[in-house]
RODO-2510 file (C-alpha; in nm, 4 decimals, decimal comma):
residues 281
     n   res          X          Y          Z
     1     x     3,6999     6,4882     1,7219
     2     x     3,8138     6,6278     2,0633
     3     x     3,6467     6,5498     2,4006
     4     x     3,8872     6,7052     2,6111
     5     x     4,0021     6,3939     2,7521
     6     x     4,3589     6,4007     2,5956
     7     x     4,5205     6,5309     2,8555
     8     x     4,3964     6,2978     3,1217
     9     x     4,4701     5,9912     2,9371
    10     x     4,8452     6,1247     2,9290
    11     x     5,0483     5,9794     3,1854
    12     x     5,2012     6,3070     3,4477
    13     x     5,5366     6,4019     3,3356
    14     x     5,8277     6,6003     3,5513
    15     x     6,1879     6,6351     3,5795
    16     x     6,4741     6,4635     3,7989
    17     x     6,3847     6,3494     4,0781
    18     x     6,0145     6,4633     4,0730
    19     x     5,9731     6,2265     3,7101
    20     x     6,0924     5,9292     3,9144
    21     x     5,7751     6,0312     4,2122
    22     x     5,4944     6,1013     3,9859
    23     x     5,5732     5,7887     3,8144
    24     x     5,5846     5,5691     4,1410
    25     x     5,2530     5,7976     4,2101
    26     x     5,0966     5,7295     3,8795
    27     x     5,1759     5,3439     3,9036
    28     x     5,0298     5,3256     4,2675
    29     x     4,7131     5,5416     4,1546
    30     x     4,6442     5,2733     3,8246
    31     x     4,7244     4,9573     4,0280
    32     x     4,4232     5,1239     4,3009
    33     x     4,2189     5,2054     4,0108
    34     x     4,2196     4,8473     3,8958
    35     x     4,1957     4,6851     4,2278
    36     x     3,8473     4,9192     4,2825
    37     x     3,7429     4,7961     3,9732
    38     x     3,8822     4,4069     3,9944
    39     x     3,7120     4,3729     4,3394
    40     x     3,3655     4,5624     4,2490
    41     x     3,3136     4,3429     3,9493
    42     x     3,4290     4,0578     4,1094
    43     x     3,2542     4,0370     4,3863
    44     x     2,9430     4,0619     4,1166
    45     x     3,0752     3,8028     3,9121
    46     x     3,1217     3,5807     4,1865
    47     x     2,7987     3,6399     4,3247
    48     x     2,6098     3,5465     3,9866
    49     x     2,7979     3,2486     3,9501
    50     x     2,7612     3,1173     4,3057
    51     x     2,4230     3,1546     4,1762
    52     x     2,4135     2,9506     3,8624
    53     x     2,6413     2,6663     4,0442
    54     x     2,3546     2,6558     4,3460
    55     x     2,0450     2,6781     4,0316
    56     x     2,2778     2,3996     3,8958
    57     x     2,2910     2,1850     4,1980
    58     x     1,9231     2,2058     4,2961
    59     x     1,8320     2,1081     3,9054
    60     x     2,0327     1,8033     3,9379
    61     x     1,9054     1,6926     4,2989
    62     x     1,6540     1,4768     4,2629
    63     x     1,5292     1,5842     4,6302
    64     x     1,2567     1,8374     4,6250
    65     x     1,1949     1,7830     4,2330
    66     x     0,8370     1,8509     4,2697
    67     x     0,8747     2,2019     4,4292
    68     x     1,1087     2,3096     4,1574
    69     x     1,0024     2,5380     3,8683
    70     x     1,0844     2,4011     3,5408
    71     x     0,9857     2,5747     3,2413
    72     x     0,6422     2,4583     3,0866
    73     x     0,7146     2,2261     2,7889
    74     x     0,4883     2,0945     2,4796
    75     x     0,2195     2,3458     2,4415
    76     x     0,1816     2,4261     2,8057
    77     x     0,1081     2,7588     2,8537
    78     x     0,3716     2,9987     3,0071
    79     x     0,2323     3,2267     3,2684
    80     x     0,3533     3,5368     3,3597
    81     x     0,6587     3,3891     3,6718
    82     x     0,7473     3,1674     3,3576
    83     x     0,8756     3,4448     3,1657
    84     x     1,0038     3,6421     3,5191
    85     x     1,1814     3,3029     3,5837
    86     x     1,3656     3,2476     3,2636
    87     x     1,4406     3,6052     3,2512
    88     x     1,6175     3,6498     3,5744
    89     x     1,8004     3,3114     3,5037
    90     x     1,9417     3,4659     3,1963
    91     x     1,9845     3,7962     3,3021
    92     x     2,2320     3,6138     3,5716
    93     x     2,3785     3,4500     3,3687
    94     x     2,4560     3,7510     3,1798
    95     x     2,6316     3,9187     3,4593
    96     x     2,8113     3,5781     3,5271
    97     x     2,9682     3,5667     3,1813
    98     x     2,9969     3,9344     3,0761
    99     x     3,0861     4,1431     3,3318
   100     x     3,4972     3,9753     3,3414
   101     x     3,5186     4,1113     3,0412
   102     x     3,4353     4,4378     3,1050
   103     x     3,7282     4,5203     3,3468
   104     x     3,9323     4,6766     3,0932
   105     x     3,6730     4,9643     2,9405
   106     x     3,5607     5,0246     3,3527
   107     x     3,9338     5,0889     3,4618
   108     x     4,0087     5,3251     3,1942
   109     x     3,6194     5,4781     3,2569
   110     x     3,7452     5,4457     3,6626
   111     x     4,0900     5,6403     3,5504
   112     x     3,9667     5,9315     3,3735
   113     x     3,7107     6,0287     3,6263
   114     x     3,9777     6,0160     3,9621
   115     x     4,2297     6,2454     3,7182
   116     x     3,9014     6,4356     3,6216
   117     x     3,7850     6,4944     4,0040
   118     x     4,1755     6,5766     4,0653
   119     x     4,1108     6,8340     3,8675
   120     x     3,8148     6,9688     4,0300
   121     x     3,5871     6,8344     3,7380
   122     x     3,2574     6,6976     3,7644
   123     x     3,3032     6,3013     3,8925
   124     x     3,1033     5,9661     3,8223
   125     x     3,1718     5,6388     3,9822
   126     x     3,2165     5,3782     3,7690
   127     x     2,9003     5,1611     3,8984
   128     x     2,7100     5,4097     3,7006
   129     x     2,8963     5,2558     3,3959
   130     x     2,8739     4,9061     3,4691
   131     x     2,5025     4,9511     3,5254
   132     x     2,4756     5,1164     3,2055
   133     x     2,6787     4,8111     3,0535
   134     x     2,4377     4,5634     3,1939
   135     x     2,1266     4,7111     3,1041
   136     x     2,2263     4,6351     2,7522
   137     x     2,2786     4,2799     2,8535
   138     x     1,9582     4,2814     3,0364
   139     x     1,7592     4,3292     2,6929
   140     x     1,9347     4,0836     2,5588
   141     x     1,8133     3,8304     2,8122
   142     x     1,4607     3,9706     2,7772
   143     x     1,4991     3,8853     2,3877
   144     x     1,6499     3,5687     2,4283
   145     x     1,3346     3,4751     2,6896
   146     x     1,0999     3,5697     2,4126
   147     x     1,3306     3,3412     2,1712
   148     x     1,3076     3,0171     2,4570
   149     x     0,9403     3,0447     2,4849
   150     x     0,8626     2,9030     2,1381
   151     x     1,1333     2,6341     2,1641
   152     x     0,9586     2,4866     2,5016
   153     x     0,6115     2,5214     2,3472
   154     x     0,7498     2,3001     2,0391
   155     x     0,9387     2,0739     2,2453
   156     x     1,2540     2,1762     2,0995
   157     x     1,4034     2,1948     2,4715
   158     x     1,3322     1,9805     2,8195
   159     x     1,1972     2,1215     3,0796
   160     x     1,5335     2,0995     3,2666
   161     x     1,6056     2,3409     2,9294
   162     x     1,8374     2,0425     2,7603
   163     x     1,8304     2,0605     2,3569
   164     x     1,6271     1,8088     2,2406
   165     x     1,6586     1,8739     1,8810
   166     x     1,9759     1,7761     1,6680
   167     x     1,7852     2,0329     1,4121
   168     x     1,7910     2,3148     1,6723
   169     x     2,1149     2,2407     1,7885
   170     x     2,2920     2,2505     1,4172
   171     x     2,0487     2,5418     1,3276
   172     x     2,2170     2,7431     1,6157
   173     x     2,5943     2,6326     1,5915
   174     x     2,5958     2,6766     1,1874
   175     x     2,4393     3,1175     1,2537
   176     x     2,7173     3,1153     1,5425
   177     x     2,9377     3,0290     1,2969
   178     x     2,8714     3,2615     1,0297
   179     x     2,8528     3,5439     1,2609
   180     x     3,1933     3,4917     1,4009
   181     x     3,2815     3,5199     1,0047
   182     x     3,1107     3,8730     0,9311
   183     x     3,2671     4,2141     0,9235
   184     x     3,0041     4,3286     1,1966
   185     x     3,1070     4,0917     1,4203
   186     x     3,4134     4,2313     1,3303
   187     x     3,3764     4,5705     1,4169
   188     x     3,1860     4,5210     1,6855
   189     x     3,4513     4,3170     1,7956
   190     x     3,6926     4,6209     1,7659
   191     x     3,5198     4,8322     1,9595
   192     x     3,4925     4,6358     2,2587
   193     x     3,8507     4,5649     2,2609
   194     x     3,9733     4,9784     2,2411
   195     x     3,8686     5,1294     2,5829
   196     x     4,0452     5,4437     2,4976
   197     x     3,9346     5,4835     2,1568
   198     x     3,5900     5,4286     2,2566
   199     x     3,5851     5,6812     2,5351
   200     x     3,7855     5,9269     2,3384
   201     x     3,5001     5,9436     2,1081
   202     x     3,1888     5,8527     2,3116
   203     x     3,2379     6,0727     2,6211
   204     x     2,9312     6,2131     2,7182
   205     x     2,9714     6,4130     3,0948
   206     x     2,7745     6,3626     3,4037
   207     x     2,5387     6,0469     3,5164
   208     x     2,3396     6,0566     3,2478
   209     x     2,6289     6,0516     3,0149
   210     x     2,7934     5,7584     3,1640
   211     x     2,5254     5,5431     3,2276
   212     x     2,4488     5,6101     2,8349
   213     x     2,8088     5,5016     2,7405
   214     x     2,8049     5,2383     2,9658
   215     x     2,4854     5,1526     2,7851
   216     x     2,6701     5,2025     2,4249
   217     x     2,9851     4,9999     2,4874
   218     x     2,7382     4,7273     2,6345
   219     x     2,5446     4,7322     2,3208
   220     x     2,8689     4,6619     2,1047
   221     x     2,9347     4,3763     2,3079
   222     x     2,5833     4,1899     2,2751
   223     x     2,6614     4,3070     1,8897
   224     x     3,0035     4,0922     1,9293
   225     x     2,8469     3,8075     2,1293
   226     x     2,5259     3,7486     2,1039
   227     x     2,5259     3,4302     1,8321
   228     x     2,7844     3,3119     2,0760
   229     x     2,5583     3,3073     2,3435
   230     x     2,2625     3,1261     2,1705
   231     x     2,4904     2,8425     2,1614
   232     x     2,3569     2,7409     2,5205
   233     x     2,0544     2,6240     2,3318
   234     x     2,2640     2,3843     2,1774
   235     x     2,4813     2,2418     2,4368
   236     x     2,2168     2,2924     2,7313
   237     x     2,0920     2,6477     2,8545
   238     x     2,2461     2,5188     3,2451
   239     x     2,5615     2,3328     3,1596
   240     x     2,8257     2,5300     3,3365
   241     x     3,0785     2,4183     3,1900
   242     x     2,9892     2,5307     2,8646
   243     x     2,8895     2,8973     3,0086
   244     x     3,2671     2,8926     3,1726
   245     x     3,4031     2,8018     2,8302
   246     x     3,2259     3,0356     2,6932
   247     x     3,2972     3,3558     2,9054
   248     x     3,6547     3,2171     2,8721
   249     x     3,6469     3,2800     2,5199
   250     x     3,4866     3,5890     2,5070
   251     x     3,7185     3,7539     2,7505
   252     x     4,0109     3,6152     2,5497
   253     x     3,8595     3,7780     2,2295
   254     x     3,8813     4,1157     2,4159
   255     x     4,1796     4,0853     2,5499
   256     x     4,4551     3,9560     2,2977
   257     x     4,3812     4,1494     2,0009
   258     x     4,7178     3,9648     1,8152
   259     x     4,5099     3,6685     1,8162
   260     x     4,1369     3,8021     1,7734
   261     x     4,1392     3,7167     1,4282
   262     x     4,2644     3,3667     1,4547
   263     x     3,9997     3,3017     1,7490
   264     x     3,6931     3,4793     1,5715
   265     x     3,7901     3,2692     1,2777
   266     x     3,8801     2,9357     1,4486
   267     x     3,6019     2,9120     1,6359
   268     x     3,3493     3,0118     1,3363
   269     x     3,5249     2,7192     1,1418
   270     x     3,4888     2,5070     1,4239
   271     x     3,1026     2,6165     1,5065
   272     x     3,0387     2,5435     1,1405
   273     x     3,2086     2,1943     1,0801
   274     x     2,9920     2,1193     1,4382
   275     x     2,6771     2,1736     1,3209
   276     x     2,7638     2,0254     0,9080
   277     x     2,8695     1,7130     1,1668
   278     x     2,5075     1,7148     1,3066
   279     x     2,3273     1,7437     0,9562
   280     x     2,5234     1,4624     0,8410
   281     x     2,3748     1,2984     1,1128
***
């Protein structure tokens, strides 16, 4: 199916001496449309991780202790900034660990719409993309607030949000597992890592139309990572070094398609013998 996009995802074309400036123009115009997009998302990123290092720190200072929140454990009930609190800690986090990994679909998104306003077509900046792309992650961490709630009220995590269940933790590692091991994860997978295919076939005009594909790629990539993610329960919802390794790996699962396969199924082999390791006690 044709959107119309084909001919600005072709790269401009002369003769002579005019081939040899559009192509020094074409390289200058990508390399801006990345920076844009490199510094724009990475000032977020670094924002939301500054963030979670500074949550981190105060967690683990035993100064001021009794004027932190902590998340009511063992039947206590959860009142209404308990649920605000965990969800803005996870919707953070989100943005912390997804938004890296989002560079890729944003600079094509970011390319399209300069060549489509250099054509005197209707233009949307790309925050209205990214926003679109978060707003799927910020269900997730609404669902995944829902999901902690029963685990404090059954003890199943501290209320510094530690596992403290070897049942929980194997119980989460072994689904991680098999998920990395399905064909959805698969082709959810495949979307997220074909920016042009996806907005070759997705391309809806206007505001409305980008926040909704920004909203549909995002989608595809909780579908891709979203057993992934539950592994915090596991290892500790705050242990930054697990949410580094694990944004690591997510963005490297995007990025080298070659070895997608071999990581999807490496680390579901590895998730699984982790968790038959923790049964076995």
């Amino acid at each position: 199916m044709s959107t119309g996009l084909e001919p600005l995802l072709m790269p401009p074309s002369a003769d002579g001496d005019a081939l040899s400036d559009n192509a020094r123009t074409g390289i200058y115009v990508r390399l801006k449309d990345r920076l844009v997009v490199f510094a724009g998302i990475g000032a977020v990123s670094v924002t939301a991780w500054a963030y979670m290092i500074y949550m981190y720190v105060q967690m683990g200072s035993m100064h001021g202790m009794e004027d932190m929140w902590m998340a009511p454990t063992g039947g206590a009930p959860w009142a209404l900034i308990d649920f605000w609190l965990t969800f803005s800690m996870w919707a953070v986090m989100m943005v912390a660990m997804m938004a890296p990994s989002s560079v890729p679909m944003v600079t094509m998104f970011a390319t399209i719409n300069r060549r489509r306003r250099a054509n005197r077509q209707a233009y949307v900046p790309p925050a209205v993309f990214v926003i679109g792309y978060l707003l799927a992650w910020m269900a997730f961490a609404a669902a995944v607030t829902l999901l902690q709630w029963p685990l404090h009220s059954y003890a199943l995590l501290t209320p510094m949000m530690d596992n403290a269940s070897t049942s929980l933790a194997a119980v989460v590692l072994l689904a991680a597992g098999v998920y990395q091991l399905t064909p959805l994860k698969d082709a959810c997978l495949t979307k997220c890592q074909t920016p042009v295919a996806f907005l070759m076939t997705r391309w809806r005009d206007g505001v409305g139309g980008a926040l909704q594909m920004g909203l549909r790629h995002g989608a595809y990539c909780v579908g891709c990572c979203w057993a992934v993610m539950l592994v915090m329960f596991a290892v500790g919802v705050m242990n930054l070094l697990w949410m580094a390794l694990i944004a690591l790996f997510v963005l490297l699962e995007k990025v080298l398609k070659s070895w997608s396969r071999p990581l999807r199924v490496g680390s579901g082999v590895l998730l699984i013998g982790w968790a038959l390791w923790l049964i076995s006690g």
